[in-house]
N, C-alpha and C positions, 0 to 999 in steps of 0.2 A: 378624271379624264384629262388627256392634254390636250393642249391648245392650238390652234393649227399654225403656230410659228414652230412650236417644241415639236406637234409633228414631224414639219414638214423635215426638220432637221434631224430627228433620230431615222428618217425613211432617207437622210442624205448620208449620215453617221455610218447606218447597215454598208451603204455604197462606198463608200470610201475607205471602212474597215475592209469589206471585200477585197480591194485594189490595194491593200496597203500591204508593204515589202516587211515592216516591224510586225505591224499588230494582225495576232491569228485570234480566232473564235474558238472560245473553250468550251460554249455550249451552256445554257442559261442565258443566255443575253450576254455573256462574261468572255471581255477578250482583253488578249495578252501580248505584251512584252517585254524582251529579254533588254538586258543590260552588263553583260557581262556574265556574271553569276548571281545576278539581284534580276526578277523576274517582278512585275509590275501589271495587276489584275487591276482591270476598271468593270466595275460592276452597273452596267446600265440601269437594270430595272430596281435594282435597288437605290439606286442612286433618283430613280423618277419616282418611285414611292416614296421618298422620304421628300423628295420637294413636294409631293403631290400630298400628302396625309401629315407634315409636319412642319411645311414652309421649311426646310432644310436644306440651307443654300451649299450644302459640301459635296463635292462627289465619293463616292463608295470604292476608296482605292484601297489596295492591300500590297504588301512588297512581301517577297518569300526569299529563298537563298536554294538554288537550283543544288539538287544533288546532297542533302541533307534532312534533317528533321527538323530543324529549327522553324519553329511556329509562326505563319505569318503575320507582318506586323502593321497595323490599321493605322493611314497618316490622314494627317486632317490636309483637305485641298478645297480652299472656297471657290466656288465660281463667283463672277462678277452679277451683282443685282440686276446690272443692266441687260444682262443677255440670256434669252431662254436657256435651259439646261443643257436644252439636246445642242446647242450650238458652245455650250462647255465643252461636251463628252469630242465633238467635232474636233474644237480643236486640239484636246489633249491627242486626240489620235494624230492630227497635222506636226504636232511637236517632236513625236515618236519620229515622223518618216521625214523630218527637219533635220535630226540628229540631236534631238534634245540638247537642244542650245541651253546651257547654264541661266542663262540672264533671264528667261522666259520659264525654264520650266520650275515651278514651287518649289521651295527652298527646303520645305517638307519630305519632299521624295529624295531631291538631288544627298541630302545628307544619310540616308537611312540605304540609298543605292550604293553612294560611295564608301561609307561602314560594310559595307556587305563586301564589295570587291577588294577592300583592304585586308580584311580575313581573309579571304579567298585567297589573295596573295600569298598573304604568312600561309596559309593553310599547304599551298602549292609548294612553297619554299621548303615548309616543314619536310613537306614529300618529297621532295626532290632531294633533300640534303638524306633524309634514312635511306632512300631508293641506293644513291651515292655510295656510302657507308656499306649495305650489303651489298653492292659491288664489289667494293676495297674487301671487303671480309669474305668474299669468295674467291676473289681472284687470291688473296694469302692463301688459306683453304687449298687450293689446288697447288699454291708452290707449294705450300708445307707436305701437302701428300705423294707430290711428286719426290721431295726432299726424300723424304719418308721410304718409298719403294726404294730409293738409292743406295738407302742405308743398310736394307736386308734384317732391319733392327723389330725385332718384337715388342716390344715397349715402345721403341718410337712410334711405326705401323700403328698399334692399339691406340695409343694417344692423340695420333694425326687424325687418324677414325672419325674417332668422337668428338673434334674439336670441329673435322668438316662437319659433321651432323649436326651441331650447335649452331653452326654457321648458315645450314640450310641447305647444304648441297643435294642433287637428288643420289638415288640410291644408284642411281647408273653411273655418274661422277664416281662416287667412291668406290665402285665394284672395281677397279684395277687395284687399290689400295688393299682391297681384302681377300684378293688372289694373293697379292704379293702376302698378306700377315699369313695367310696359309700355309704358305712356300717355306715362309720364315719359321713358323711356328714346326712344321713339320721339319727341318732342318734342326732348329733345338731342339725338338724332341729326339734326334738320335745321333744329336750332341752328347747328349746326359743320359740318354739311355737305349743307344745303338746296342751296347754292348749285351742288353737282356734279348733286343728284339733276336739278334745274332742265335744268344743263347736258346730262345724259343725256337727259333725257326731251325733248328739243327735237330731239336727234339722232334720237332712235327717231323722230322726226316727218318724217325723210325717209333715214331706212336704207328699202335696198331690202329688206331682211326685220324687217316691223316687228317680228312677235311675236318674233324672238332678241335685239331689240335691248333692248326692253319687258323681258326674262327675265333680261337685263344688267342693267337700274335695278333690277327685283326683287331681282336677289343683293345689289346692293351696299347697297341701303335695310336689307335682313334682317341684313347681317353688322354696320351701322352700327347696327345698334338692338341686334343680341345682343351687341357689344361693349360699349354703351354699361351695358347692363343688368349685365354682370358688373365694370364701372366698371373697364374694360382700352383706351383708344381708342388707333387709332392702333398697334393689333398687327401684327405682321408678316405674319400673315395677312391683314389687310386690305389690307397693302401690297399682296400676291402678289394677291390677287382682284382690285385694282387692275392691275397691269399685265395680269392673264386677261382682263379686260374691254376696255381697250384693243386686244388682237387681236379681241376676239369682235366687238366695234364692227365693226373695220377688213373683216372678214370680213361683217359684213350689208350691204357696199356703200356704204362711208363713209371719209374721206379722213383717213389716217395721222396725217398732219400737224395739219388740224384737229381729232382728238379726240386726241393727244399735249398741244397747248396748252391743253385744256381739263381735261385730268388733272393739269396740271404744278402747279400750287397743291396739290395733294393731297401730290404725290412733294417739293413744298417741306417739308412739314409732319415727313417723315423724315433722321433724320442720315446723312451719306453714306455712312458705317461702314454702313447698317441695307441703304441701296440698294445697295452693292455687295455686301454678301451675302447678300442675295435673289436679285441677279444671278444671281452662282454656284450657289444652291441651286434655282434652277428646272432647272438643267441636271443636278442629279442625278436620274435616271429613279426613280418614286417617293416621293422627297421633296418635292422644289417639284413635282412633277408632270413635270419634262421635257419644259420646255414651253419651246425656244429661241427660239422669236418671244416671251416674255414675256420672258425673259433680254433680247433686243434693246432690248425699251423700254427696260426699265431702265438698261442700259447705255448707250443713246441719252441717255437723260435725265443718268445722272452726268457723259458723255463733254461734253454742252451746258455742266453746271456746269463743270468744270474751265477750259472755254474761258471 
């Protein structure tokens, strides 16, 4: 039981934590204050349990690190023999709304508060300097991809891309960058190979079924621009969409021979290694697709080179 000095002073303690501008009530008897980023729990009742069950002249204080996980840490604080507990707990709280005067407040706290706000610094610094940094590495990012659209360059475009992505830009930043690799990529593609789409589109001009002939220039223009865009030309798969197209022609009522001679610059532009194993691999059902009239071109075409 307390005493009617300890009382009357933890019924004056309640009173003055209430009015006090530092120290709020966390509930348990447990009230708090800040210090910066070092946050400072005085635990009443435990603090009057242990004077009251152990003669234990310390108060029940803890310090934490606001905004982290870092585990609170238990400092030793005597009260004076002289003076009831609850008139301790009193004035710890009066030291708080003093501004914790150095000279007065435990040497115990003020060290383990000031460790705390020193990290906290470095910690803020630290943030402040990377925050910094991926500013500067954005704002390059944006020259470089402005740079980049300037250029009209497919390789540069693709490289600026991916350099802003590393960098963190969002995906609306970089959407002018990859209209422009579009633009670009669709411009090399009929740099290098204007002269087939040409050659297609004059056939679709007298295939007996225009729109699959049209659907033919569509693939091959689309797979010339997606190749060009991932800066891959001249993939095997274009080869393979190459000879599919040559049937798909010869099928909309258009003459074997005439769109074979008009593909054959394309099937030049591959090593005969690449043509003869395409060959093979359209005849795997599932791989090349299994597609033996594609197989034929191809093999038509290498069987012409060897002659």
């Amino acid at each position: 039981m307390l005493d009617d000095g300890n009382l009357r002073a933890v019924e004056y303690l309640e009173k003055i934590a209430a009015q006090s501008k530092h120290f709020k009530h966390q509930g348990g008897g447990r009230i708090i204050t800040r210090r910066g980023a070092a946050y400072v729990i005085l635990d009443v009742p435990r603090s009057l349990r242990s004077w009251i069950h152990c003669n234990d002249p310390h108060l029940s204080v803890r310090i934490g690190w606001s905004g982290t996980r870092m585990p609170e840490e238990i400092v030793c604080v005597r009260m004076n023999d002289d003076k009831p507990l609850g008139d301790a707990c009193v004035s710890f709280v009066k030291l708080a709304d003093c501004g914790w005067p150095r000279h007065y407040v435990p040497a115990t706290i003020t060290v383990v508060v000031d460790e705390i706000n020193r990290r906290e610094a470095l910690r803020r610094q630290a943030e402040l300097k990377k925050r910094a940094e991926e500013t500067k590495r954005k704002r390059n990012a944006h020259i470089s991809l402005l740079s980049a659209i300037g250029s009209k360059d497919v390789a540069i475009l693709r490289s600026a891309i991916e350099r802003a992505r590393e960098d963190g830009l969002r995906p609306l930043e970089i959407a002018p960058a990859r209209e422009a690799l579009s633009a670009a990529a669709e411009a090399h593609a009929d740099l290098h190979f204007g002269w087939l789409f040409e050659f297609v589109r004059d056939l679709a001009k007298r295939a007996a079924d225009r729109k699959q002939a049209e659907k033919v220039l569509r693939d091959i223009s689309n797979r010339a621009i997606e190749d060009a865009v991932h800066g891959i030309p001249l993939t095997t798969g274009f080869l393979l969409l190459a000879a599919n197209s040559v049937t798909r022609l010869v099928k909309c009522g258009l003459g074997i021979k005439d769109v074979e001679t008009g593909f054959k610059p394309l099937f030049d532009k591959f090593s005969p290694w690449a043509i003869a194993a395409m060959s093979q691999l359209w005849m795997v059902p599932g791989v090349g697709g299994g597609g033996v009239l594609e197989a034929e071109v191809l093999d038509r075409y290498r069987r012409s080179q060897v002659c």
